[in-house]
N, C-alpha and C positions, 0 to 999 in steps of 0.2 A: 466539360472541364478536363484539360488535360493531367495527368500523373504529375507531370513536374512541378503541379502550381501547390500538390501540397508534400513533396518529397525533399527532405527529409521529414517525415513524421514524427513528430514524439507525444506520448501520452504520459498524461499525471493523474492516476485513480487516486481516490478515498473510500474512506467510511460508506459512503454512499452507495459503493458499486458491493460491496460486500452484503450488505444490509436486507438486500433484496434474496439474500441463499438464508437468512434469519440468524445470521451473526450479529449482536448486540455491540451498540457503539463503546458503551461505558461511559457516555459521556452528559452531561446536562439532565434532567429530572429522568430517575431509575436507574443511573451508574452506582447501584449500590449493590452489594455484597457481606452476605452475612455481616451486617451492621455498618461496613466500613467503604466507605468512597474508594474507588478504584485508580483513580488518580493517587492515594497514597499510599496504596499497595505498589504503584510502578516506579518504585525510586529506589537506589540504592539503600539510601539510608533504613526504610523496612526492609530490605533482605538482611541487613547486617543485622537490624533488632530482633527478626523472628523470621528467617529464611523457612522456615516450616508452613506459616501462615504465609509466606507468597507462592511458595511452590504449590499449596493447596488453592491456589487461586488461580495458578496459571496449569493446574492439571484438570482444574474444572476447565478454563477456558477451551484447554486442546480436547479434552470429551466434547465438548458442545461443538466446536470447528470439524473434528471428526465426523459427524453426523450431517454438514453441510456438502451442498455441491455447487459447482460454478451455476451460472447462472446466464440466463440469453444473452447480458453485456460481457461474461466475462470470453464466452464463446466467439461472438463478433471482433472482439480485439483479433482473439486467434486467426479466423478469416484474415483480418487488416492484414496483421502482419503477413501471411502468406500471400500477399498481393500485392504488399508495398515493400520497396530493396531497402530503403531504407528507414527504418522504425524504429523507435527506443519506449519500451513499456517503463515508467517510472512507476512505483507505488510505494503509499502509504501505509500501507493493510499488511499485517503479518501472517495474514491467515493463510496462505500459498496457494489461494483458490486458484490465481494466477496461470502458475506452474502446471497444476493439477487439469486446468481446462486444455494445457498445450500450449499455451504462450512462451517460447524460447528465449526473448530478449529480456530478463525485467531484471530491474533495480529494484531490489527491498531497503528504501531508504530507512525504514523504522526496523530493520530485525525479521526473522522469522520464530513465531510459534513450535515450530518442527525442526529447529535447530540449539543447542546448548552448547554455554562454552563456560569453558573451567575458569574459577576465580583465581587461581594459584597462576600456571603456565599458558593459559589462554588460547589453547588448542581448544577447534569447534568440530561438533559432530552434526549428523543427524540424528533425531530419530522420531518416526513417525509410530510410535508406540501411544497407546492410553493407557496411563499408569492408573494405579489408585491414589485418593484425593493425597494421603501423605506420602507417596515416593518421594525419594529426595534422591537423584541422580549425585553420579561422583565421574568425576576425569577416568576415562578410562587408561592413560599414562601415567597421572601420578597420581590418582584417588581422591583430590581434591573436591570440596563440594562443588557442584557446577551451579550455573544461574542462566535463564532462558537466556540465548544470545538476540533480544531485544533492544531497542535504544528505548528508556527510561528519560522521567522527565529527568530534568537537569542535566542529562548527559549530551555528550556533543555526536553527531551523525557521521559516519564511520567516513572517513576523509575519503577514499577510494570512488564509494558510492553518491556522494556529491562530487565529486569532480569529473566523475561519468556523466552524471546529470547537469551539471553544468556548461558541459563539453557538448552535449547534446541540446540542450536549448541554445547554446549559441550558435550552433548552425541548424535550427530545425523555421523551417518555413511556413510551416501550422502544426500547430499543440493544441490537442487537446485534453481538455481539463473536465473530468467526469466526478461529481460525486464528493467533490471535498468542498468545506467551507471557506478556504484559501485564507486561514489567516494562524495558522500554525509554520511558525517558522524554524528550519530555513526554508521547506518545501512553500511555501506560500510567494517566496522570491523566484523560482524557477518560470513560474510562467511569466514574468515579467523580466527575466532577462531577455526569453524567444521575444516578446512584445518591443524589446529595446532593439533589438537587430532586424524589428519588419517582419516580424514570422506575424502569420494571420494565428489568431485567438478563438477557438471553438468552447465556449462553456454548456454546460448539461449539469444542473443543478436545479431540484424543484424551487430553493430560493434564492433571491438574490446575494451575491457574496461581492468584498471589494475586487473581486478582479470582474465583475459586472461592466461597469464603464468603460474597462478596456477590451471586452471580449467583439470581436466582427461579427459573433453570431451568436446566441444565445438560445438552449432551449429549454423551458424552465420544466421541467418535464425528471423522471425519475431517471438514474442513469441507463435499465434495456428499455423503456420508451424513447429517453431522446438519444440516442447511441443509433437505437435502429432508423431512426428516423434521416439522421446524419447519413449515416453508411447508405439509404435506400438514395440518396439522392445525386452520390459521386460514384458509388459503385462501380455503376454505368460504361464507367473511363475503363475499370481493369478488364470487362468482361469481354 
């Protein structure tokens, strides 16, 4: 296989590729927390009712992410990219395992855990701190209470970062799609724009998901089983 039959690359992680450093999805049977579904901790409307009770949820979160490490798939990404010129890391996952492994190109289409931005003037910081469960951050410009700089249900996906992703599936010639359920939208649309312009379809998902039908290859496999499995068989071409 030549290089150019899958360049430009672009990948789309989820949940899936996180999961395996033992980050917890929050989602479907055990997304619960001290009593209350996590789904309705992530919405504006609870930070305005009790910004204390979300911030102690998302300082648990960053403790728990702190103690994690990338993991065989998020390492092989790294590999990719150092071997392919042209690559776009898309992700799901706020956790910056990403970042953390060495991956240089990514798109955090949902926010990052390690980043806050003020509710007042909307200046974003880092900060890779583990606070105690009640810290409640403030703008370091105007003192403002901050809020994790996350996309929240209900909230729309920071225009920048889909149009990056969208700019990139439309010219990527094979995507792959590691570890998400593909039916969270707008990310659930991105593989199937590359799909609408002829890019080949790599899925890696232990189950079947709607972009199943249209993927060229499928490996129902965990994201480092079917990742490495992928990488062991095109390799070959960079080396």
């Amino acid at each position: 296989m030549h290089p150019s039959q899958f360049e430009p690359l672009v990948v789309l992680t989820g949940a899936g590729v996180s999961a395996e450093s033992g980050i917890p999805t929050f989602r479907g049977e055990g997304g619960i927390w001290e009593d209350h579904r996590a789904e309705d901790l992530a919405t504006p409307q609870a930070f305005r009712k009790d910004p204390t009770l979300v911030w102690r949820f998302y300082n648990w979160r960053r403790a728990i992410v702190s103690t994690c490490a990338p993991n065989a798939a998020h390492h092989i990404l790294v590999e990719i990219e150092q071997k392919i010129k042209s690559f776009t890391l898309i992700t799901q996952n706020v956790d910056g395992l990403h970042s953390i492994a060495g991956s240089q190109k990514v798109i955090e289409l949902h926010g990052s855990l390690w980043r806050m931005r003020c509710t007042r003037c909307h200046a974003v910081w880092e900060d890779y701190n583990v606070h105690p469960p009640e810290f409640l951050p403030h703008c370091q410009d105007c003192g403002t209470l901050a809020r994790p700089d996350v996309i929240w249900f209900g909230e729309p996906i920071s225009k920048s970062a889909l149009e990056i992703s969208v700019e990139a599936a439309s010219a990527a010639r094979l995507m792959l799609v590691i570890g998400t359920s593909a039916i969270i939208h707008p990310a659930a649309t991105i593989p199937m724009i590359a799909h609408s312009v002829g890019a080949k379809l790599v899925e890696i998902n232990p189950e079947k998901t709607p972009l199943t039908p249209h993927a060229n290859q499928v490996f129902h496999e965990v994201a480092t089983t079917g990742l490495a499995q992928w990488w062991n068989q095109v390799r070959g071409a960079y080396e």
